[in-house]
N, C-alpha and C positions, 0 to 999 in steps of 0.2 A: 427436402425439409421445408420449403417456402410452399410444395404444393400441400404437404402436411397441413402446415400453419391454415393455409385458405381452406382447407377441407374442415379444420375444426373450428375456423371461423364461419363456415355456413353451417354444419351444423347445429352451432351456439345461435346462430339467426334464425334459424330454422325451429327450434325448439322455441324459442320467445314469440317467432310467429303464430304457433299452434297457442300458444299461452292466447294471442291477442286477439285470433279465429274463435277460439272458443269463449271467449268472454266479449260478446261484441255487446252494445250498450243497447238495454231494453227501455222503449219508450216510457210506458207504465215507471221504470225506477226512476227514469230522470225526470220525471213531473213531478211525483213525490218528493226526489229531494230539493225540487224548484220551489215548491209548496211550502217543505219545512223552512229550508230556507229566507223564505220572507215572511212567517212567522214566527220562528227565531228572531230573528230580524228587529220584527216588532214587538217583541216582547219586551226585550232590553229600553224601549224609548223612553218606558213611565222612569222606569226605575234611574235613566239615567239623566234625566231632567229634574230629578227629586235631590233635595238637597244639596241647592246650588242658588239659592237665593239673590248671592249678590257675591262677588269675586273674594271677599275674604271667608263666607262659608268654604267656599269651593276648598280654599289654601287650609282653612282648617283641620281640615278632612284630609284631605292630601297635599301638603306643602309640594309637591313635583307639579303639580295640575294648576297650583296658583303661582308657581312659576313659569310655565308654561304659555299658561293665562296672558302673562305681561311681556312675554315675546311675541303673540301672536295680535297681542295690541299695539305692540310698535311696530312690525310687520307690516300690520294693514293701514299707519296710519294715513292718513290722505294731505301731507303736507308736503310743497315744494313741488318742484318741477316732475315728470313723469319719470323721466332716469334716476331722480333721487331715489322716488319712489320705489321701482325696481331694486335700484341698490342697496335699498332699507331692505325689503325683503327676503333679498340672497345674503346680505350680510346681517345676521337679527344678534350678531352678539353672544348668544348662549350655545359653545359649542359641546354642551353636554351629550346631545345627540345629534342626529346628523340631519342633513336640507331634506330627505324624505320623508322623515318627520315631521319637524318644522312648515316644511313645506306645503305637503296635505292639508296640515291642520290651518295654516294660513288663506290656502285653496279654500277650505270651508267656512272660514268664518269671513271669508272677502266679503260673500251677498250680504250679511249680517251690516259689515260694514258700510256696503254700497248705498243698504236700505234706510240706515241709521237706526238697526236694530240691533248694533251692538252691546247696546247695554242689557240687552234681554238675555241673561245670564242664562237662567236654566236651558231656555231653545239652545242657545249659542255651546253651552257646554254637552245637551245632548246633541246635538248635531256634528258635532268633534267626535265625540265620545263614541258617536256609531260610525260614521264614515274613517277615523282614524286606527279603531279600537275592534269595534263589532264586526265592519264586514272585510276587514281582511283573514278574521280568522275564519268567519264563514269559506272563504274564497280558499284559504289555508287548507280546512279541515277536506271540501271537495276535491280540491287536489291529491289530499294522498289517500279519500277513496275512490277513487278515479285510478290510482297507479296499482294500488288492492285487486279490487274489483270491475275496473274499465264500466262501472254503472250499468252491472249486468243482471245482479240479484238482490234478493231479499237479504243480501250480506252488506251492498252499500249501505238500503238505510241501518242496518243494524250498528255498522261502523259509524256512520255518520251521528247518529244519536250518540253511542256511547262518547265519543271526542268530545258533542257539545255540553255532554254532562259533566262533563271531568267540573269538582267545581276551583282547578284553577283558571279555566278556560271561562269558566260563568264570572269570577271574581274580576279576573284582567279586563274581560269585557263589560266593566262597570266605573273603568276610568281611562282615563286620556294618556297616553304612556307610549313607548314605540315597541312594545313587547310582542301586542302583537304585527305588527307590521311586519317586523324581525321576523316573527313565526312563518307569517306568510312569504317573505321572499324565501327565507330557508326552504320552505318545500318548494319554491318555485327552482332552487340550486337542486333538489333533489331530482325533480319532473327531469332537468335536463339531462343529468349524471344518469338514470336513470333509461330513457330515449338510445344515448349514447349508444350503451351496452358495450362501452369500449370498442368504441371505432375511434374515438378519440379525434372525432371529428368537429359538424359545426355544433351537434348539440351539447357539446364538453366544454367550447369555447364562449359558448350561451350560457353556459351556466358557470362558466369563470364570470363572465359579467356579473351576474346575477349575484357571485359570493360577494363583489366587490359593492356590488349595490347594497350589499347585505350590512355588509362590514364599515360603509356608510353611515347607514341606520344607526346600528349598535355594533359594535365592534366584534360581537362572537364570528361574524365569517370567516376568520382566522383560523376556526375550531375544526373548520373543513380538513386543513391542512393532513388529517391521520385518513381520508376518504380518499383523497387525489391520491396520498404516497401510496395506499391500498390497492386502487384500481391502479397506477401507473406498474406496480410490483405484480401484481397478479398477469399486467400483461405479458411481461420480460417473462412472467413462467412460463406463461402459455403460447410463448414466442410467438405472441401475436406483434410487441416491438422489441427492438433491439434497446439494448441500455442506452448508448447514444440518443435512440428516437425517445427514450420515454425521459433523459434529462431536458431535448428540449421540448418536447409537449409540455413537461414540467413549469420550466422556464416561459413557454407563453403562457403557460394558465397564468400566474404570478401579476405575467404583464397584461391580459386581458383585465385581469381580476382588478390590478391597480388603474386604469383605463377606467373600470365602472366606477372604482372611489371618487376617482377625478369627477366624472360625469354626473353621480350622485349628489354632491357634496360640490358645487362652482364656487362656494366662498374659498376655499382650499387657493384659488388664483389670485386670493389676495392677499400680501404677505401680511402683511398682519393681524389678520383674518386665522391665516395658518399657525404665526407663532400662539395666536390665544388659544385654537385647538389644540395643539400638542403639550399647553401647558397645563389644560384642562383633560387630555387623558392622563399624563402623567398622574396628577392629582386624585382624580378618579380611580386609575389604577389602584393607587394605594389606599385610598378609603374602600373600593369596595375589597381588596386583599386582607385589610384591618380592623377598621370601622371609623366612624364618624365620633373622631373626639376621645370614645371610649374604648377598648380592643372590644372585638365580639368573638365570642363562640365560634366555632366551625369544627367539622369531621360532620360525621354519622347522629352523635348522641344530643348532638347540637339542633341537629336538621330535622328529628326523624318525627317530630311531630308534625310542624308546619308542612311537610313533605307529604305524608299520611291526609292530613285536611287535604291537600290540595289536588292529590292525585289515586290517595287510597291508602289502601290497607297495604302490607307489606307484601301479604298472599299475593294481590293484584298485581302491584309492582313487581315481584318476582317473578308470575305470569308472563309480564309484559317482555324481561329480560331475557327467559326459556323461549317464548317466541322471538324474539330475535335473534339468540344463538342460532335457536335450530333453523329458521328460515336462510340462515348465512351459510349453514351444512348440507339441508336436505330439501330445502323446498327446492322446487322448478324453478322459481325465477331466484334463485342465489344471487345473480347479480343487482337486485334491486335490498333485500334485506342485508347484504355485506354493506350496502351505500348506509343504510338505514344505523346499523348496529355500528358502523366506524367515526359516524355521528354523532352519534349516541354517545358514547365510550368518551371524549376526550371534554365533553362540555359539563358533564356527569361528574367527573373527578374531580375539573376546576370547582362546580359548583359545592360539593359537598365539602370538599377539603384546602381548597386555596382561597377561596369568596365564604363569607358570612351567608348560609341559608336564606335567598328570598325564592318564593314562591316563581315569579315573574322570569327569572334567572334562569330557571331551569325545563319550562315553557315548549319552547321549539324542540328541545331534547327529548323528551318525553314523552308532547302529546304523536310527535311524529312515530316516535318509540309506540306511543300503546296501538297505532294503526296497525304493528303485527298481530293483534289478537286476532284479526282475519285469519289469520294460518288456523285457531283452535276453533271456528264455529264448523259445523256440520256440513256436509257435504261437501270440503274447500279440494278444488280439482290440485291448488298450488301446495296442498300438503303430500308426502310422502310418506304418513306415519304405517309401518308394522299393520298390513289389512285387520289383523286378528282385532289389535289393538285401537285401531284410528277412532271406533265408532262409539265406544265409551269413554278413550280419554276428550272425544267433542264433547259429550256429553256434557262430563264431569266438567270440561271447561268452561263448557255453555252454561250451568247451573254454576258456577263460582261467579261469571263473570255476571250475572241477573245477582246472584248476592249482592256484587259490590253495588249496583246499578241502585239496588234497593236501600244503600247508603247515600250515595251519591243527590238522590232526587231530593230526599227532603233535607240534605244539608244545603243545594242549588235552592231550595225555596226560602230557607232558614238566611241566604246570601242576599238575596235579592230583596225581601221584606225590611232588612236590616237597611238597606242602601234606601230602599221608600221612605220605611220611620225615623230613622237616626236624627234627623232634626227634629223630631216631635218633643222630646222632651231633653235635649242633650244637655250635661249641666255644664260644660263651658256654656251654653246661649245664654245659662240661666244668671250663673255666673259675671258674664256683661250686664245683663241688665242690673243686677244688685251693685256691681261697680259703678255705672252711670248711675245708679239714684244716691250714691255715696260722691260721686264727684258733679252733682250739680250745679254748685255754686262756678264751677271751672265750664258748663260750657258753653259760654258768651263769652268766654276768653282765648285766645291767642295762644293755645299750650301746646309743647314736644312731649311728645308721649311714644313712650316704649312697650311693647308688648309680647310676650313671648309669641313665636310665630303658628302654635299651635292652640291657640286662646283666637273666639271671636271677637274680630274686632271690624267691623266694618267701617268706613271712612266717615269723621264726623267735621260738620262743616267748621270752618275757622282753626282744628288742630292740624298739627305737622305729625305724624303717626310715622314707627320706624322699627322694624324688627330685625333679628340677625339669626342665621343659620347655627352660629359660632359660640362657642362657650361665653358666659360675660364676665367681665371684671370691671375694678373700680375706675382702671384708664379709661375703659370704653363708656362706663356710664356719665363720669365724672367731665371727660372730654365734650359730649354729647351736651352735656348739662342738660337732661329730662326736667318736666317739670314733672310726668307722672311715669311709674315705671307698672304696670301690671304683669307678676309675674307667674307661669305654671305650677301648682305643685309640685308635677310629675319629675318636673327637670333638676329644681333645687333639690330632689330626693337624688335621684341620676348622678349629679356632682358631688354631692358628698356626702354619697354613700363609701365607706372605707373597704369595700372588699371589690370597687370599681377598678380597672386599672386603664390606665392613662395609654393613649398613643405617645402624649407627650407631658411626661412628669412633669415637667417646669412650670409648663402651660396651665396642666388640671391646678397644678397647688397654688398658682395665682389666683385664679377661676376661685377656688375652693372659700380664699378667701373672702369674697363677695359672698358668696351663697351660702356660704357657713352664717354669715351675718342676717339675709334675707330669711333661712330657716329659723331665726331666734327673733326676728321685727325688725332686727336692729341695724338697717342699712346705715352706713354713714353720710348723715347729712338728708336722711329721709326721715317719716313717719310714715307707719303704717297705718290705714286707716279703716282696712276693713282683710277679711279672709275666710275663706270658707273652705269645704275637700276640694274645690278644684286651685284653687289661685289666692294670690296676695294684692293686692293697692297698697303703692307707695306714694304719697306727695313729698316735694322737696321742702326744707321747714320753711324758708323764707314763702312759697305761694302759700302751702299750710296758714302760714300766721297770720295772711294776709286777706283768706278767702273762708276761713272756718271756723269755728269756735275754739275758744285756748281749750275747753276738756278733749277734742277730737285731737290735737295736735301737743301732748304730750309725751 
């Protein structure tokens, strides 16, 4: 039996060897996609230097990014002793994401700092934006056409094009986010799973690191967990291990895997460092299982738009699913498309059915997923289909797949124009300025001012400016004592609208009460003094009567 086992463990080696003889890497492909590569590369600069003016654009646009923003300025900043300094760095406070995050993006913006060119927003946000954002997905995408195709044919670049067109892949790489990073270490957990081929040796126990470095980042490395039980079960069929041997192979992945959290993530050493992150997954957990404030939507009929933008058509998507089944049944390398599809499967369902649809979410799953379309181009030595049949269903597959393609390009250009212009005439900008020529008299004064966090408000000299994530009410405003409050239209619509439903009733119908008031003028203890489609100005009556005309402050 044991000599069985080693006979069908070298033939299994044996056949992957022929896979890796026959596909050995042609020079021609790998300059080409070195070429694309750092045009790619460069494409993204303009567009992600555009519309960063100065750190409250930034948060405008994306409240994560001007969050962000303000951990990697305390991070870098340069005060105190040199060990403070380190210790400001590994401990930044925000443990929404993890020190590999954090970290890079802190990496990057150090020179900025060193130079005293932090304040040069746009450079400092593209320079994040690509080195955080841009080239780990590049780094992502060639890795898993590299495990496709070993960078052999005219199928790399075809593979590699298609991934950087996906336009969730163009969209994430237009902000600052650990999405893709996440993407990238995920196929860097695949490379190794992958190498492996169930020897369940060191490249299994590299890529238990790697999940944990993963899971670090952002917490999906857990997602692995249906990939490991897979390959550990298939082994015990193929008695390649004993049940014994595969609980505790099992058992050290767990404990490599938590080994890399450790080593990813060093604030983790500091206990109170650690009680803020585990208060802040909880927390998180259930925002993104719920939503923010409000419940959201989730299933299928929730998702399938935003899903469709980001990744395609349904056709497409379905494509992408039929080659991963059948790559898990009948291709040659079965053990790379089983890693692939058992991946796939468990991050899919959370996304669709337990989390609120974002595009970002679903990312690593997916773009790693559409790499099987390799199995349906022409010529693929790793397909097994039906000879009669093989040579039209490429075809057919190859002409669906140039359909989508032919979506995909001018929605990717329709992405990226948006991301150049969007400050050109945006009416929150406009919006501020019509409130500053409305609160002129106030600004040589000493005023606390509130803003919704989604309204431009860049920093004005002599005010004390102050936003919240959080629904508002009268304690918060009242407590605060604003002098001015500038509020969203979008949000007072949000709150009380009647067919909204509450995570937390008590909370919304407090909430409700303020913004019931704000929608009708009539804040208590304010006047309103100006509004337009995007926003409201409130002055409190006592600065009002003090700084305005009595018709303005009626």
């Amino acid at each position: 039996m044991v000599f069985q086992t080693q006979i069908l463990r070298l033939e299994c080696n044996y056949a992957i060897g022929i896979i890796h003889v026959m596909q050995k890497p042609n020079k021609g492909v790998i300059w080409a996609l070195i070429l694309l590569t750092v045009l790619i590369f460069c494409v993204y600069i303009i567009p992600n230097q555009s519309a960063s003016l100065n750190r409250s654009m930034v948060s405008m646009y994306e409240p994560d990014e001007g969050a962000v923003f303000d951990v990697v300025d305390r991070m870098t900043l340069p005060k105190g002793r040199l060990d403070e300094q380190i210790f400001r760095f590994i401990l930044y406070d925000f443990y929404h994401y993890g020190f590999p995050f954090f970290g890079l993006a802190g990496l990057t913006a150090l020179p900025f700092r060193l130079t005293g060119n932090f304040g040069n927003t746009p450079a400092l946000m593209a320079a994040m934006r690509q080195v955080v954002s841009v080239l780990p997905s590049l780094l992502g995408i060639l890795l898993l056409v590299y495990i496709q195709d070993r960078f052999s044919s005219w199928r790399s670049i075809a593979i590699f094009l298609l991934l950087n067109l996906l336009p969730g892949i163009v969209r994430n790489n237009l902000w600052l986010h650990p999405d893709g990073l996440a993407f990238f270490f995920s196929t860097v957990v695949i490379y190794f799973l992958w190498r492996d081929n169930r020897q369940f040796k060191k490249f299994f126990f590299e890529a238990a690191f790697f999940c944990g470095v993963l899971t670090a980042t952002k917490l999906i490395g857990v997602y692995f967990f249906l990939t490991i039980a897979t390959l550990l079960i298939i082994g015990i069929v193929r008695k390649e291990l004993t049940f014994g041997q595969a609980v505790g192979k099992g058992l050290l992945f767990m404990l490599v895997m938590g080994l890399g959290v450790l080593v990813a993530n060093p604030f983790m050493f500091d206990v109170q460092a650690l009680r803020k992150y585990a208060y802040t997954f909880l927390r998180e957990m259930s925002e993104i299982t719920k939503g923010y404030d409000l419940v959201y939507a989730t299933g299928i009929s929730a998702a399938i738009k935003p899903l469709q933008e980001a990744y395609g058509y349904l056709f497409f998507v379905l494509m992408t699913i039929m080659a991963l089944v059948y790559g898990a049944f009948r291709a040659k390398d079965r053990h790379l498309y089983t890693i692939l599809l058992t991946w796939f499967i468990p991050l899919t369902l959370v996304v669709l059915f337990v989390s609120h649809f974002k595009y970002q979410y679903w990312l690593p799953a997916i773009v790693s997923g559409t790499s099987a379309m390799y199995l349906l181009l022409p010529g693929n030595s790793q397909a097994q289909i039906v000879p009669r049949l093989g040579k039209p269903i490429a075809i057919l597959a190859s002409c669906l797949i140039l359909l989508q393609v032919s979506f995909f390009i001018p929605a990717d250009y329709a992405i990226i124009q948006e991301k150049i212009h969007r400050a050109d005439h945006d009416p929150r900008i406009l919006f501020y300025e019509k409130a500053m020529q409305t609160l002129t008299p106030l600004k040589d004064e000493a005023s606390h001012v509130y803003y919704d966090y989604r309204l431009y408000m860049p920093e004005t000299s002599g005010w004390g400016q102050e936003t919240s994530f959080e629904m508002l009410d009268y304690g918060y405003i009242e407590g605060a004592n604003f002098d001015v409050l500038l509020l969203l239209k979008q949000r007072i619509w949000d709150y009380t609208n009647p067919n909204a439903v509450p995570i937390d009733p008590d909370r919304l119908a407090t909430a409700r009460i303020f913004y019931n008031d704000a929608l009708s003028g009539t804040i208590r203890n304010y006047v309103q003094l100006y509004e337009d489609e995007v926003g409201k100005v409130f002055v409190r009556k006592d600065i009002c009567s003090a700084n305005f005309s009595p018709t303005q402050c009626q």
